[in-house]
N, C-alpha and C positions, 0 to 999 in steps of 0.2 A: 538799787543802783549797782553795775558792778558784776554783783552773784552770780546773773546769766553767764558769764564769761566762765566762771569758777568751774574747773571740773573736778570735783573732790576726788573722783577718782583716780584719776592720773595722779594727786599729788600723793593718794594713799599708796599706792604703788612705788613710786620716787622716794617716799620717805623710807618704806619698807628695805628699798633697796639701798637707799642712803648710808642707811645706821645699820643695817645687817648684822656686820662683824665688830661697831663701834662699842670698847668697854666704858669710855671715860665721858660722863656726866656731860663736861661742859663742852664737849665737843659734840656730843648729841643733839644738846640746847643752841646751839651756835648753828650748826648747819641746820638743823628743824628751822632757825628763824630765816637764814637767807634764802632756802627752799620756799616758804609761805611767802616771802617780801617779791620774790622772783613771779611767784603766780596770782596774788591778789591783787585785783587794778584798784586806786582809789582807796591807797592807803598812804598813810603818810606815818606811820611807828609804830613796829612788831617787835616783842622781844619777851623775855618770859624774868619774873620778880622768882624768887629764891628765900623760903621761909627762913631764917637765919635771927638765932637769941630774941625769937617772939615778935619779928619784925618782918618785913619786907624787904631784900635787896637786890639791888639790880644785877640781874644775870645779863648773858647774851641777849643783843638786841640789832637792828637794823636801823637806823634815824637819828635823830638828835638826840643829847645828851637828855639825860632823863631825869626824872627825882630821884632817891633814893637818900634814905629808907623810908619805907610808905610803912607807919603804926597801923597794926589791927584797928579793922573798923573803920577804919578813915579812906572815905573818898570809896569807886568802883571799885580798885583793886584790896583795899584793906576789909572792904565789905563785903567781897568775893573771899577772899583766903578766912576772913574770920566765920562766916555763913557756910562754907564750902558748898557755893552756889553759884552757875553763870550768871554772869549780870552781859547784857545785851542791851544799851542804850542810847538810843535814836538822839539825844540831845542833850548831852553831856553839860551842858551850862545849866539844866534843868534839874541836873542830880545833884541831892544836899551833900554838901563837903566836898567836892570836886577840885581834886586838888589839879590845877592847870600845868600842867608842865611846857606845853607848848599850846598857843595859844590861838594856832591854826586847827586844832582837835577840835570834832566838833560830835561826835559821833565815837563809841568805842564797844568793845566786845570784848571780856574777860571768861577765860574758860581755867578752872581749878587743875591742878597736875599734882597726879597721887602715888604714894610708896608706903605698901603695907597698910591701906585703906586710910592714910594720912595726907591731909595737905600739904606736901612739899615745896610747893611755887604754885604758878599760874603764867598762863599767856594770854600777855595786856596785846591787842591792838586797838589803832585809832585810828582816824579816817577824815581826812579834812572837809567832808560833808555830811550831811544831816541825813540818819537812817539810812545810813551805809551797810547795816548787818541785816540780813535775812534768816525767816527759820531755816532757809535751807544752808545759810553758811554757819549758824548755831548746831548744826546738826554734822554739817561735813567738818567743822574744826573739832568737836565732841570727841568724834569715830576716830580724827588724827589724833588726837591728847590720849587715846586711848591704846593705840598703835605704840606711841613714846614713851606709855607708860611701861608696855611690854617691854620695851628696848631698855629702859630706864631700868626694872628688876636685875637686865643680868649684866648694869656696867659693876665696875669694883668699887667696895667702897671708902 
């Protein structure tokens, strides 16, 4: 659902040009998320978790107030950042430990965010319908988180 719309490309470009000259983290994280919220239909909450003292915490985000802190391991995103592995999941009430933060989420896509070959965050979306993510949006948000990561090396630290 949705994906047809998506043109990765365009947004790969937008973001490129977005963050260019951006040195400061949360401002990179911030606009990367209202950039995606602007172009993915049939979402209902983007925003990227921030590894912080072995935990989860909520960075910039687009939607409702969120959980935070999500423990390693626990739920899509703790078992995305502790595996350092996307999780793309068609029925989120399906997945063991799923921790609900809003209870419209039915559907979600988790992609890892790295510095110096480490898990530093991730970006959680969800989607108020069922098998909302495609290979081809696991693939076109990859190639972006990949793009941010570049951007990410040369803010200050």
């Amino acid at each position: 659902m949705g994906s047809n719309t998506t043109n990765y490309n365009t947004i790969f470009q937008q973001l490129e040009g977005l963050n260019a000259d951006e040195r400061y983290l949360i401002t990179l994280l911030s606009n990367t998320s209202a950039l995606l919220n602007e172009n993915l239909s049939d979402i209902n909450w983007i925003g990227f978790y921030l590894m912080e003292d072995g935990q989860l915490i909520l960075g910039p985000f687009q939607g409702r107030p969120a959980c935070t802190p999500i423990q390693l391991g626990s739920g899509v995103c703790g078992t995305s950042a502790q595996k350092d592995i996307v999780q793309r999941v068609d029925d989120v009430h399906a997945f063991p430990g799923h921790i609900a933060c809003d209870a419209r989420s039915q559907s979600e896509i988790v992609i890892p965010l790295h510095q110096d070959n480490k898990v530093i965050g991730l970006l959680d979306i969800d989607a108020p319908v069922k098998s909302r993510f495609s290979q081809e949006d696991e693939d076109g948000l990859i190639q972006l988180m990949k793009v941010l990561e570049k951007q990410i090396a040369q803010t200050v630290k």
